[in-house]
Each structure stands twice: as C-alpha cells, then as structure tokens.
C-alpha positions as a Python dict, from the first residue, in 0.01 Angstrom:
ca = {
    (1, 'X'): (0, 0, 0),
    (2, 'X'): (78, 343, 116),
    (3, 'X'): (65, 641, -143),
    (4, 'X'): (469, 693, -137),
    (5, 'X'): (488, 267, -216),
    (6, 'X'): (279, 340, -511),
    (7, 'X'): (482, 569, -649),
    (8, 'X'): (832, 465, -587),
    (9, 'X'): (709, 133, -763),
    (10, 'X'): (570, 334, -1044),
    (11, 'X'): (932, 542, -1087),
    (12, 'X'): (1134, 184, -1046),
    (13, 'X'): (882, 18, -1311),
    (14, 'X'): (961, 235, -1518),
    (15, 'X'): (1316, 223, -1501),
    (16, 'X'): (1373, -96, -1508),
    (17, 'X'): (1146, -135, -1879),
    (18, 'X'): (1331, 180, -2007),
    (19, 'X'): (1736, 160, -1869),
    (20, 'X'): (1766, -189, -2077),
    (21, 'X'): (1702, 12, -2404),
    (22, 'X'): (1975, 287, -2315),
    (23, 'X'): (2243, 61, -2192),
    (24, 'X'): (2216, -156, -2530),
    (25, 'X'): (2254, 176, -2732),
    (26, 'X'): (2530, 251, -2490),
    (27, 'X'): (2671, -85, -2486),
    (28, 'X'): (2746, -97, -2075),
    (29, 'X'): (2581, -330, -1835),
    (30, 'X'): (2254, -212, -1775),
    (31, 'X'): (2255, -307, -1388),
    (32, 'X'): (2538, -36, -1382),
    (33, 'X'): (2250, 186, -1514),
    (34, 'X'): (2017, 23, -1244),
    (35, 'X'): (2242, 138, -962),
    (36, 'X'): (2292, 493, -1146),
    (37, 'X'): (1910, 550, -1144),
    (38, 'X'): (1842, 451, -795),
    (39, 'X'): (2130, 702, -640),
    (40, 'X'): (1947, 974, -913),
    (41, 'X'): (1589, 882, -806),
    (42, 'X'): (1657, 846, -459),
    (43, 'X'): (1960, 967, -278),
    (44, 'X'): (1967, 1285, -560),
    (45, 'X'): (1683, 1371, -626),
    (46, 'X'): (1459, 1218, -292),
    (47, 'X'): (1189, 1112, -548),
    (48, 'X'): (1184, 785, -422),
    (49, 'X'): (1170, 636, -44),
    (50, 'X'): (1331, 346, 110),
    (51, 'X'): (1049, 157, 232),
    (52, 'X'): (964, -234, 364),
    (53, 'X'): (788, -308, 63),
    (54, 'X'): (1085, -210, -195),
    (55, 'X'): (1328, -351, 19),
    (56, 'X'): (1101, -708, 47),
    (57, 'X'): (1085, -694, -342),
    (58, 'X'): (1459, -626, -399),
    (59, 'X'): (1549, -926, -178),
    (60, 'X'): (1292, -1144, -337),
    (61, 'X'): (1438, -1057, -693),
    (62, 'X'): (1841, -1134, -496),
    (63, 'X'): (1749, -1429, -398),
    (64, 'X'): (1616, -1535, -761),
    (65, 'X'): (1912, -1380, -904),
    (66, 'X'): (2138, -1644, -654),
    (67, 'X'): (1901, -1920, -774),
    (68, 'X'): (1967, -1879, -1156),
    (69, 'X'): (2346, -1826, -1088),
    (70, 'X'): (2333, -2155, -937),
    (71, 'X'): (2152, -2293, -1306),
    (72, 'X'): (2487, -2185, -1431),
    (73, 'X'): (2670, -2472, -1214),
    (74, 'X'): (2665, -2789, -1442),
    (75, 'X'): (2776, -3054, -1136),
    (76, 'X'): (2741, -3305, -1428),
    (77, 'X'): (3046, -3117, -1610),
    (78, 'X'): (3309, -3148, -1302),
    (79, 'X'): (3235, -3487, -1314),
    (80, 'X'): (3305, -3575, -1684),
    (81, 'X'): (3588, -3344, -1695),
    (82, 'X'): (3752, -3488, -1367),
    (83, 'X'): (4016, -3341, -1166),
    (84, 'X'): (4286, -3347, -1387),
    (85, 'X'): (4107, -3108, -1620),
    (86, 'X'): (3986, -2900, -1329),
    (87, 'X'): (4326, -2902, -1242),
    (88, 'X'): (4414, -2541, -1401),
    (89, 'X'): (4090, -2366, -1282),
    (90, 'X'): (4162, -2496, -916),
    (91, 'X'): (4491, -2361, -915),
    (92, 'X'): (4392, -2024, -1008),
    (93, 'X'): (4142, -2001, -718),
    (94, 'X'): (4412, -2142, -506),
    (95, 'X'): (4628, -1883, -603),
    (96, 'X'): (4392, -1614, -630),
    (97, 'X'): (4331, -1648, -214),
    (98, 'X'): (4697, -1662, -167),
    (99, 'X'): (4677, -1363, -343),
    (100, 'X'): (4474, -1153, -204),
    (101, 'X'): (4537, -1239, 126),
    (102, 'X'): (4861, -1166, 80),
    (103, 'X'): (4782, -842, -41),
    (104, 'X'): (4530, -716, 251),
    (105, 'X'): (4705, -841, 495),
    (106, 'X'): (5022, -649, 404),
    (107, 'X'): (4835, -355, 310),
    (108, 'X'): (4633, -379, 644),
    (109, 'X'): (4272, -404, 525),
    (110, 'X'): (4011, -606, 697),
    (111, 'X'): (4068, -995, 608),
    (112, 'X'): (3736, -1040, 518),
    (113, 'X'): (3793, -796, 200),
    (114, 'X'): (4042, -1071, 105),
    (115, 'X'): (3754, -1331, 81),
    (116, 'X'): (3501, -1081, -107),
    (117, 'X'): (3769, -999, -368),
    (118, 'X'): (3801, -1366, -430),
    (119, 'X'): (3492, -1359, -616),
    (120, 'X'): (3384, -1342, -969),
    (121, 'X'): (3082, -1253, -1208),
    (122, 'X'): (2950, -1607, -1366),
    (123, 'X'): (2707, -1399, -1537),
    (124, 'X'): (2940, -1162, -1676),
    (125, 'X'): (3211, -1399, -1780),
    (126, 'X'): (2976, -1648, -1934),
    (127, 'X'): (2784, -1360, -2120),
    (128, 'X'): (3087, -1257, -2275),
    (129, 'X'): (3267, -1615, -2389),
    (130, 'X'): (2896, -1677, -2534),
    (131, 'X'): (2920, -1325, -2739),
    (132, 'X'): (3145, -1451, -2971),
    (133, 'X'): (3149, -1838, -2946),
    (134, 'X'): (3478, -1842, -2705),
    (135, 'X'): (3289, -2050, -2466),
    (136, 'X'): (3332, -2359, -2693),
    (137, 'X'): (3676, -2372, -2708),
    (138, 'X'): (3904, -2496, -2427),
    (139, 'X'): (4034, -2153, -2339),
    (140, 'X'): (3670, -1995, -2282),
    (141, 'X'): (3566, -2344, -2079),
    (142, 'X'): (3861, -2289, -1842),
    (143, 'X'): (3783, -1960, -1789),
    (144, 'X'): (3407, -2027, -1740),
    (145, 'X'): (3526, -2296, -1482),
    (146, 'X'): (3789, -2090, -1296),
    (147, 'X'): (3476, -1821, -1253),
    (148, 'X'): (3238, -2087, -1128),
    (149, 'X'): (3492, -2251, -898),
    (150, 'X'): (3578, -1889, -757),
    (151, 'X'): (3242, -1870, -690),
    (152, 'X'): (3125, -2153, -524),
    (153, 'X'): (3403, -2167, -291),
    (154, 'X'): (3441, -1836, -202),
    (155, 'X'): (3041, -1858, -108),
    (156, 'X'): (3091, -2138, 127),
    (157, 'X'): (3427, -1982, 208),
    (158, 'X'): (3212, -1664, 320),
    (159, 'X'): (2913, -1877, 451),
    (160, 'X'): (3204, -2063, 733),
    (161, 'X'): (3341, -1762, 808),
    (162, 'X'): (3040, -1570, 900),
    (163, 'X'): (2901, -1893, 1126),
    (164, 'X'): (3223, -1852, 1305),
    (165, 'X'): (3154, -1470, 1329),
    (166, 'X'): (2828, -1578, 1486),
    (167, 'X'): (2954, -1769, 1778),
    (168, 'X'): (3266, -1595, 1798),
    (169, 'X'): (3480, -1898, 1727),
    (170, 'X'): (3496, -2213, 1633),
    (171, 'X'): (3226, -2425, 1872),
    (172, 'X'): (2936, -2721, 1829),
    (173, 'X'): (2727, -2462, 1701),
    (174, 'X'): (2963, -2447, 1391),
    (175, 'X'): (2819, -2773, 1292),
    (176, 'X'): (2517, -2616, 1167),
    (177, 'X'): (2657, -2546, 849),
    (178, 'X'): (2787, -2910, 816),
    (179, 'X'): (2408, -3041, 895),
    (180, 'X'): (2278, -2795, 618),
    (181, 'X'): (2469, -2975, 359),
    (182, 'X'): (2306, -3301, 504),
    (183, 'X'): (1959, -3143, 473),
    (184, 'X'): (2069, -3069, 98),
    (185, 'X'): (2223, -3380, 33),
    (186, 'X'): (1901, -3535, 130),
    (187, 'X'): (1634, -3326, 13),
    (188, 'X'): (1823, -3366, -333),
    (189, 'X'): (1834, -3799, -276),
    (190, 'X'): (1432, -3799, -221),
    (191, 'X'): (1343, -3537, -495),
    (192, 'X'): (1579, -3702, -754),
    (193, 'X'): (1386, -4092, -619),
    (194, 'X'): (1046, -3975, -707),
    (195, 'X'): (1126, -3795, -996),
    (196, 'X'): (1273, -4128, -1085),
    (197, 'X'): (945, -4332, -1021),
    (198, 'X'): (727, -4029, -1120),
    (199, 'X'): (850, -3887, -1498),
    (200, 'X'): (472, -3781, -1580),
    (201, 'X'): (403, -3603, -1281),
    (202, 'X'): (754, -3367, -1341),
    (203, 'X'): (768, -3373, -1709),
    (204, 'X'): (472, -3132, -1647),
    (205, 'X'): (703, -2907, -1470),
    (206, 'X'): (875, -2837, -1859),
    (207, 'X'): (556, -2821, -2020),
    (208, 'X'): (482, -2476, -2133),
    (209, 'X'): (147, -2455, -2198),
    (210, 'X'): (66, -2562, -1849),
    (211, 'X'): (-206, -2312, -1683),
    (212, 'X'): (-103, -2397, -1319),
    (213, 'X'): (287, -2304, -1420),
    (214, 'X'): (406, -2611, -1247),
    (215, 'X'): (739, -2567, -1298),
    (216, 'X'): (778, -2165, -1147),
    (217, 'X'): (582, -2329, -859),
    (218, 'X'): (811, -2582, -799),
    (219, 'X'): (1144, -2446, -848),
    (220, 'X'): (1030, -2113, -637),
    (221, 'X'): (951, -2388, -409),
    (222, 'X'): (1273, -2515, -300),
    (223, 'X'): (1449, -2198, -351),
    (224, 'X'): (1227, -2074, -58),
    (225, 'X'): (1252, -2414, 84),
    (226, 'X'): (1634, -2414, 75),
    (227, 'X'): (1623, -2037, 182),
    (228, 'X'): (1396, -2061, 515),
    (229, 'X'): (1600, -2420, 637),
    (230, 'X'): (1910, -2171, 576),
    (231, 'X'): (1780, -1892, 805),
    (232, 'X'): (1695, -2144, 1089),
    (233, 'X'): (2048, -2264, 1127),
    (234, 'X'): (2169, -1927, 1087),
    (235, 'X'): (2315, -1974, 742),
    (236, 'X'): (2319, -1652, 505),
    (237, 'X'): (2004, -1729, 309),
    (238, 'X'): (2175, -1661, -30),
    (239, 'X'): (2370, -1984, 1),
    (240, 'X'): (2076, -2170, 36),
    (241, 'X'): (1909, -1958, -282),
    (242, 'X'): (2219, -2025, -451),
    (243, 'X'): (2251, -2417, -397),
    (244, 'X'): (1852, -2463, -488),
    (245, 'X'): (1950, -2317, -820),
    (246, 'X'): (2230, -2574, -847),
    (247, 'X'): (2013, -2905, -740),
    (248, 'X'): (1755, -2786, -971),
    (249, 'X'): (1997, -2798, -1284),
    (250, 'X'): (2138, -3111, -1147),
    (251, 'X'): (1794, -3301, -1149),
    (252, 'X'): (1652, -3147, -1412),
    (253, 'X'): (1974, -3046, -1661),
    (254, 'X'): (1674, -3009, -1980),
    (255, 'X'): (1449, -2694, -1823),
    (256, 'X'): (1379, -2605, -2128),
    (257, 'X'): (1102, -2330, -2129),
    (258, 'X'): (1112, -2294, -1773),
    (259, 'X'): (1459, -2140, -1723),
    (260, 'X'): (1317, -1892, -1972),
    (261, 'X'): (1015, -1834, -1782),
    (262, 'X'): (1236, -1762, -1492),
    (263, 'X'): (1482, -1569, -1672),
    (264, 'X'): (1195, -1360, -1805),
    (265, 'X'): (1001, -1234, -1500),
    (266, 'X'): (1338, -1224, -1287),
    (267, 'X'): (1561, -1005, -1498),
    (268, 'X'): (1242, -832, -1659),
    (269, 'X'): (1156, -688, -1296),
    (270, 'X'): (1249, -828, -976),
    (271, 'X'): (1622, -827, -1012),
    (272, 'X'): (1636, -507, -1167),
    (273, 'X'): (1477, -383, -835),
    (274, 'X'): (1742, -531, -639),
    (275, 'X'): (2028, -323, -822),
    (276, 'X'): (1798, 10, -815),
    (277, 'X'): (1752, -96, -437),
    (278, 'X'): (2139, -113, -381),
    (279, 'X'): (2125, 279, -552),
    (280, 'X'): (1863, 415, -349),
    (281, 'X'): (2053, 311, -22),
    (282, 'X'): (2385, 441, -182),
    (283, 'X'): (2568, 697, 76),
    (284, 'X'): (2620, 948, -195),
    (285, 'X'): (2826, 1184, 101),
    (286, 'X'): (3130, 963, 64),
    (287, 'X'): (3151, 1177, -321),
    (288, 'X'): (3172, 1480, -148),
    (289, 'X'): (3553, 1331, -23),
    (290, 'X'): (3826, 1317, -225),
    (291, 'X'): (4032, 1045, -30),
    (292, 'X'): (3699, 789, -126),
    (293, 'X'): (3788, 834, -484),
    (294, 'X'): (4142, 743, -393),
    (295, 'X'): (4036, 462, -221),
    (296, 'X'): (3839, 329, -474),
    (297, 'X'): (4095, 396, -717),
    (298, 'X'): (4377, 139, -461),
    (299, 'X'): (4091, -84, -425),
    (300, 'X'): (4048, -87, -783),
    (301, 'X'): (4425, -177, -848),
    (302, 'X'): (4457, -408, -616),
    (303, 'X'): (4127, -634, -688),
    (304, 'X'): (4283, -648, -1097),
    (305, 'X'): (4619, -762, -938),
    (306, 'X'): (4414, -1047, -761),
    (307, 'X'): (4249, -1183, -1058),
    (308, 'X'): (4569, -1127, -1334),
    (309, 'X'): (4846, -1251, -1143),
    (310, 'X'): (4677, -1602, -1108),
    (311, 'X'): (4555, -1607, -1453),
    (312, 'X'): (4890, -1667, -1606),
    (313, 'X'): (4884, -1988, -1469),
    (314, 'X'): (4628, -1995, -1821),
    (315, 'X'): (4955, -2051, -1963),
    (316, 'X'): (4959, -2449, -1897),
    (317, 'X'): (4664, -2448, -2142),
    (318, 'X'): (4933, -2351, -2424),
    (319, 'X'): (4754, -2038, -2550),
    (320, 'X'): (4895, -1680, -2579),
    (321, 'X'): (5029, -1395, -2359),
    (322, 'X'): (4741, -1104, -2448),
    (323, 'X'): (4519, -1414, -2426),
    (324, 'X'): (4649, -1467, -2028),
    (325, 'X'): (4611, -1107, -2003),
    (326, 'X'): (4267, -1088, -2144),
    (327, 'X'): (4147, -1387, -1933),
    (328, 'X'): (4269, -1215, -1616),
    (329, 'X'): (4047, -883, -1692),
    (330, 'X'): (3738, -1071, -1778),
    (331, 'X'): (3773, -1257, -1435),
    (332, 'X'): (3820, -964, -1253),
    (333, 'X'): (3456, -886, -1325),
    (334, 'X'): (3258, -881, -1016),
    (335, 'X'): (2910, -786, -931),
    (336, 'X'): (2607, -948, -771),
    (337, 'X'): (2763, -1152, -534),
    (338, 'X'): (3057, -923, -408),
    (339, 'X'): (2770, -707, -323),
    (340, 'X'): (2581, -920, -111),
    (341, 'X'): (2885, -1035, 38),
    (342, 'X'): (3001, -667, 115),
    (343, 'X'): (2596, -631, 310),
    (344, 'X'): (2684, -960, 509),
    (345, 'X'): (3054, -759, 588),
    (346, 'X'): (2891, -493, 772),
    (347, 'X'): (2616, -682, 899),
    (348, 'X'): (2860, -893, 1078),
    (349, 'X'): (3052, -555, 1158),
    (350, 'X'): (3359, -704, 965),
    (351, 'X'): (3432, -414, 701),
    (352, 'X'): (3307, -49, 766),
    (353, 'X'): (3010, 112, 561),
    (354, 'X'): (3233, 346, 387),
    (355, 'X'): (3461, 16, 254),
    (356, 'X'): (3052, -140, 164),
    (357, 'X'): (3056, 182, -82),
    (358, 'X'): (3365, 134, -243),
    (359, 'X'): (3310, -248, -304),
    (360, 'X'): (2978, -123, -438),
    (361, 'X'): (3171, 107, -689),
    (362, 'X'): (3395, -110, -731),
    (363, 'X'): (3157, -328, -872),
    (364, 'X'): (3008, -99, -1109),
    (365, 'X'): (3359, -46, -1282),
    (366, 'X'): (3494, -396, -1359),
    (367, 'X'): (3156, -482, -1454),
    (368, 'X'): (3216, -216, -1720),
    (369, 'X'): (3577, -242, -1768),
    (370, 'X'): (3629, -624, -1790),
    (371, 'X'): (3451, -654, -2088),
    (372, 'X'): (3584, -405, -2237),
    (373, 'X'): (3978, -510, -2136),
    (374, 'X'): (3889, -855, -2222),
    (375, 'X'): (3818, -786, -2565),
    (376, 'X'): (4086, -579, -2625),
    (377, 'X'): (4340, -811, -2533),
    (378, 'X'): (4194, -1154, -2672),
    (379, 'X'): (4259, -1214, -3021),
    (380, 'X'): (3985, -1338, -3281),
    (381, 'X'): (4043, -1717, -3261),
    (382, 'X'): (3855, -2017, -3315),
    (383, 'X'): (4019, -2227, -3111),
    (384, 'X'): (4268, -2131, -2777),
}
C-alpha cells in the first residue's frame, strides 16, 4: 500500500469511529456528516487523495449497503397481505411516476431525473416508523410498503432503462436483463432445495459462535455471486447486490445473529467509506455559483412535490390530513440509492455532472429534513 493509501485510510478510520458520536449529539444523519467530512478532508483541505484502493473499498461497502437494503424486502409480506392491501402503496408509486414525469418533462429536465426522483430511503423511512412504534400500525406499514415498492421498481425501472441506453434501443440484446431474472429465479430454486434436504449444514450459517463465520461467508457469497453474473450481462451490479440481499431474507427470514454481524462490520466501516468516498469526489466549484444553489433549491421543490402530491392518496387508509402531510415528507427522504443512480446517470451520459451534484445535495437535505417534517406533522397516535 502506498504511503498516501495509508494515510487517507488512517484520516477516513477515524472519521467514520468519531462522526457517529457527533451526529447523535446533533441528532442529523450521520452519513450527512460522512459526506461533510470527505468534501473537508479532501476537496477542502487536499488531506486526503482519491485513490484505487479507497475507491475499491467504498464500492465494496455500496454494494453491502444494496445487499442489507434488500434484507429489508419481506417477499413473504406481499404475499400474505395480497394485492388488495398493496393496493394503496401501488397507487402511490403509480402516481408518483406520473408525477414526476409530468413535472420534468414540462420543466424540460433530462427524463432520466424523473426515474431517480422516483426513489425513496427504506432505511430512513423504516428507521423512523421504528423510533416511535409507528411501524406497527397500519399507517406506518403502508408507508414502509409504499417506500419499498418505490424502491424496487424504480431499481428495475432504472436497471431497463440503462440496458436500453446500452444498445441504443430496444434489441435481442435487451433480453439480458430478462435471462438475469432466470439466473435468479434459479439460483434461488436450488439454494432453497438443499437447504430443504440439508437444515444442519445451514443452521450453522446462524450459529454465532461458529469460528469459520459460515454465515458472512455465505451470504458475501452470493452477493458477489449475484454481483459478477450482473456485470457479465451488462446489468448495473447494484441490482444484483440488491436482489442477493432480498433472496437471502426470503430463504432464510430468521438470520438472527448474522444480520447483526453484517450490520456491524458494514455500517461500522465499509459503508461509512462509501459516503466519505462520495465527499472526497464532491466538485466543491459548483459553490462558488450562485445559480447551483438555485438549482438545488427548484430541485429541492420539485422532488417534495413528487412524493406529497401522491401521498394523499394515504387518505383511503381513513387517517388524518397532517398525517397525509407527514407521510409525504418522510417519503421524500432519499439517499443511498438516488446516489448511485445519479453515478449510473452520468456514466451513461444521461444527466450532466453538475445535475450528479445537486442530486447529491439534494440528498443530504431530505435526509435531514424528512425526519424532521415528518415528525412535525404526525400526531402522537397509537393506532392510524
């Protein structure tokens, strides 16, 4: 490892131990911090380098952050609650897209934007609806399904549109993303048949005190698995991070101490890395222009528009205006996946850089915001 790899790890260590402790005493989302400190320790202050190495590690830790997102997708749950409950949810997504194609379109931004702004923070939403027991009630469970459906579809969504990108239309090639879901479909069928006629051999997986750490093995397994089949049919490679997240809860819906094994060495280092990553390649020139900040400001206004609109179609669930309201705010949180979706934008050459920085900052606020709107809107109930 070259000397200036030592060190940059060394400075982003150390931030990502100490900016958990000041965003709790804060009380804002510490990957808002995360970013903060990378544009301060890199772009500010040139402290720390963009290198391979940091870059390898921040994509290692995004593609572990897509695979626990996808623990968050219960398929079990959409199939006891059927379509008729889903029914609400799905129409908000529906509407949503409408939405915000409607709205970029007619305000003559690229139609991709309309796709990214589609999106929502599982993490976020669920973290909140668990802070105070709302997810158990039918009001936090629709919202905790309208976030998850938003997700998932505007993934795929993002995942067809970028395979058409590819071959510049719609050809045979196109099919590749069809005969991925195959590959998933069966992977899942021969995994679920032996752990079916094997229970021993993967009730080790769960067993904590194992010394080979089965289960981290196996699950970091087919995320890589999922991730490298992915890349060779030209597939983003967080879908395929993402979906080995979702078979794993689907098999295995008791992880028990793994997921917290996961959890622990993911958000304790390698996904903090990925949002101090997203900092230290943050284009801090575009602050040095005023018209950004306005910018952000429309862009701002017009993703809360997106996400509150649609979310007074809450009001078939029979619960309260400033409850609609609230529900709308806390869905307009976005941040992980927006992000990587804004990267695969100008990748493809389908936004501009500049728009990449103001989805970025964009980001950072309704992650802060939301919360914050949410809970001054939603009344104290039990039960919505």
């Amino acid at each position: 490892m070259e000397n200036f790899d030592a060190l940059s790890l060394v400075i982003i260590s150390l931030g990502a131990f100490l900016l958990p402790l000041v965003a709790e005493k804060i009380n804002i989302p510490s990957i808002v911090l995360e970013i903060a400190y990378g544009i301060l320790v890199g772009p500010v202050l040139g402290i720390v380098k963009i290198s391979e190495f940091i870059s390898g590690l921040a994509i290692f830790g995004f593609m572990l952050l897509m695979f626990l997102s996808g623990f968050e997708i219960e398929l079990d749950k959409f199939r006891e609650k059927g379509l008729r409950t889903l029914s609400v949810p799905l129409s908000i997504y529906i509407l949503t897209v409408a939405t915000s194609f409607y709205l970029i379109i007619t305000l003559d931004y690229p139609i991709f934007l309309a796709l990214v702004l589609c999106t929502t923070s599982v993490d976020i939403v669920i973290t909140v609806l668990r802070s105070d027991d709302t997810i158990k009630t039918n009001y936090g469970q629709t919202l905790f399904m309208s976030a998850l459906i938003a997700d998932i579809f505007t993934l795929i969504g993002v995942t067809v549109f970028a395979s058409l990108q590819h071959s510049e239309g719609f050809s045979l090639s196109n099919l590749n993303v069809i005969l991925y879901f195959l590959i998933v479909i069966l992977i899942l069928r021969i995994i679920r048949r032996i752990a079916w006629w094997n229970p021993q051999l993967f009730s080790r997986m769960f067993d904590g005190s194992d010394p080979e750490e089965m289960g981290i093995r196996s699950s970091i397994a087919l995320m890589l698995t999922l991730v490298g089949v992915a890349v060779l049919f030209d597939i983003e490679y967080i879908l395929g991070a993402f979906l080995a997240g979702t078979l794993f809860a689907f098999i295995f819906p008791n992880r028990g101490s793994l997921e917290n094994s996961l959890k622990g060495f993911s958000y304790g280092f390698l996904i903090p890395i990925f949002f101090i990553n997203i900092g230290l390649n943050y284009d801090i020139e575009v602050f040095k222009n005023t018209e950004f900040y306005v910018e952000v400001v429309s862009l701002l206004g017009i993703a809360l528009v997106v996400k509150i609109i649609p979310s007074f179609l809450l009001i078939f669930t029979k619960i309260k205006l400033r409850q609609l309201v609230a529900g709308g705010f806390l869905l307009a949180a976005r941040f992980s996946l927006i992000i990587a979706m804004a990267e695969i934008g100008v990748e493809l050459e389908l936004i501009s850089k500049s728009l990449e920085q103001q989805i970025i900052l964009l980001a950072v606020l309704t992650a802060t915001i939301s919360p914050i709107f949410y809970n001054l809107f939603s009344p104290k109930t039990s039960e919505a």
